[in-house]
Every structure is written in structure tokens, then in C-alpha cells.
C-alpha positions in Angstrom: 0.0 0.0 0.0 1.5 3.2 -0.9 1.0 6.5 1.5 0.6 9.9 0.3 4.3 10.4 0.4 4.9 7.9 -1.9 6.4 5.3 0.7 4.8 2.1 1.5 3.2 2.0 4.2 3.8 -1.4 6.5 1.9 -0.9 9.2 -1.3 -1.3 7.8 -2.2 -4.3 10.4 -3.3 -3.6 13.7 -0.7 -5.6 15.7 -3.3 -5.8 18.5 -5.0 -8.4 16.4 -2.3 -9.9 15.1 -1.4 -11.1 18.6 -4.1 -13.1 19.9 -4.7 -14.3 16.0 -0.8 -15.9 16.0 -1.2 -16.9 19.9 -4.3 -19.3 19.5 -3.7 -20.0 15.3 -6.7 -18.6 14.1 -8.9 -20.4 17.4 -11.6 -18.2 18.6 -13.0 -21.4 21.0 -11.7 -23.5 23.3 -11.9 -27.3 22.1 -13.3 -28.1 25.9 -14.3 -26.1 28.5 -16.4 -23.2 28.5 -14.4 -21.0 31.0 -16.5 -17.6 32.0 -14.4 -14.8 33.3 -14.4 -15.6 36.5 -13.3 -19.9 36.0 -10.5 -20.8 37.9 -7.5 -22.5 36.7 -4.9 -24.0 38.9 -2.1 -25.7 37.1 -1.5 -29.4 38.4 1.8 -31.7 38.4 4.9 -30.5 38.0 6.4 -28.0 35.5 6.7 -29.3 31.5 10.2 -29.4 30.2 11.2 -27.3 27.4 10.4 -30.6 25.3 6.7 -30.5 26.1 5.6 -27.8 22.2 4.3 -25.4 24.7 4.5 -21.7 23.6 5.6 -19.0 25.4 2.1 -18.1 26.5 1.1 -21.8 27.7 4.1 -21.6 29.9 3.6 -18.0 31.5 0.0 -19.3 31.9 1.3 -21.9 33.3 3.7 -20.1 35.8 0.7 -18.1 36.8 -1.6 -20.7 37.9 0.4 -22.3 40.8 -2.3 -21.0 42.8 -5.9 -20.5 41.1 -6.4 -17.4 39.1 -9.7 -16.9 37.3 -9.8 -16.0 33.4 -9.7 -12.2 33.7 -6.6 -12.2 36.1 -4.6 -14.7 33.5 -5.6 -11.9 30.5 -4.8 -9.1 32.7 -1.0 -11.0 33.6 -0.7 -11.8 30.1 -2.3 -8.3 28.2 -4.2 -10.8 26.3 -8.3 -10.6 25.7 -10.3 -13.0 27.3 -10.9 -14.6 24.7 -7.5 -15.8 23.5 -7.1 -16.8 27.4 -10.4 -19.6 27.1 -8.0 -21.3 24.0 -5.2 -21.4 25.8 -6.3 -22.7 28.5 -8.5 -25.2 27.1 -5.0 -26.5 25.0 -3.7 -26.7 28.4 -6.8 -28.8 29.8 -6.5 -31.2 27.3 -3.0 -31.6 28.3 -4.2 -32.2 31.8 -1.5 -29.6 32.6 -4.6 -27.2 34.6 -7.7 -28.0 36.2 -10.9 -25.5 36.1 -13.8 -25.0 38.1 -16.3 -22.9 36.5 -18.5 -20.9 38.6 -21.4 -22.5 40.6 -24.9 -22.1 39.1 -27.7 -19.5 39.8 -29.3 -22.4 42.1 -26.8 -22.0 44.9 -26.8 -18.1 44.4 -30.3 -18.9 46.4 -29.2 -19.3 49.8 -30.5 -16.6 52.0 -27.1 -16.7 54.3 -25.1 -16.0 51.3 -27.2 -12.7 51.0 -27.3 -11.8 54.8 -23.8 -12.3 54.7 -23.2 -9.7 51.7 -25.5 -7.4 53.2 -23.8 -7.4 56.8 -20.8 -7.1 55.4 -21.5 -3.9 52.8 -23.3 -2.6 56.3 -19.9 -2.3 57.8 -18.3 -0.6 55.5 
């Protein structure tokens, strides 16, 4: 693409894109898991060698989850969306390298203590 100058202009992709693009290889969903934004990882067993075809990404992951962060605190670590995140760490499910627990269902968000508690507890404040 040429510029008004007459020099060619190579910056004409956002590399903002580009990023999460390259980092999950075109993947825009996780092969398993659903993981919401607030899903927990915790990464199980011991570290993968450098043998184990992990990128960069997968390993800082990885590093990050030695004590359970949810979905939004890995893409916050990591200046990745969300998105890219749920692919990454569904590759590293599949690997058995993390465990997740998603987020418990509306049913148990019915408990009248739960609420009392909140409610005490903005009170004091």
C-alpha cells in the first residue's frame, strides 16, 4: 500500500489483532471447557520441560496458575483478551496440565445466608 508520500506503508495491520490471531492459530474457542471470566485455573503436576511444544504463552500461563487465578486475572497478567485466554487454557486442559472449576450455578446463588452475609458485610463498611 502506498502512502501519500509515496512510501509504502507497513503498518497497515493492527498488531493488536495480530497477537491473539498468532497466539491461539486462528482459534476463537476452546476445544473443551467453556471457562467464564471468573473460572479458575490451577495448574496441576509439575512444571513441562522445554520438550513438552508449549508456547511462550502456555508456559507463563502456566507459571501463573500455581495458585488459582480466574480467566480475567490470567488476561490481565498476560495483556491478552479474554478470549484468547479460554483457548489457551482449554489447549492446556486437554494436556491435563490445569484443572478449572467454572463458577457455581444460579441455584446456589439462592441461599438466604449468602445474602445476609453480603449485606452485613457492605453494612460495615
Amino acid at each position: 500500500m502506498t502512502v501519500p508520500d509515496g512510501s509504502a506503508d507497513e503498518h497497515w495491520v493492527d498488531p493488536e489483532i495480530v497477537r491473539p490471531y498468532v497466539v491461539t492459530r486462528g482459534r476463537t474457542m476452546p476445544a473443551h471447557g467453556k471457562f467464564d471470566l471468573i473460572s479458575m485455573a490451577l495448574a496441576i503436576g509439575p512444571p513441562p520441560g522445554p520438550d513438552a511444544g508449549l508456547d511462550p504463552e502456555h508456559l507463563r500461563i502456566l507459571q501463573i496458575c500455581r495458585e488459582p487465578k480466574s480467566v480475567a486475572e490470567i488476561a490481565a497478567h498476560l495483556d491478552l483478551p479474554a478470549g484468547t485466554i479460554r483457548v489457551l487454557l482449554g489447549d492446556l486442559f486437554d494436556r491435563e496440565l490445569v484443572s478449572a472449576q467454572e463458577p457455581r450455578s444460579e441455584v446456589d446463588m439462592h441461599d438466604m445466608k449468602m445474602y445476609r452475609a453480603v449485606l452485613d458485610g457492605l453494612r460495615s463498611l
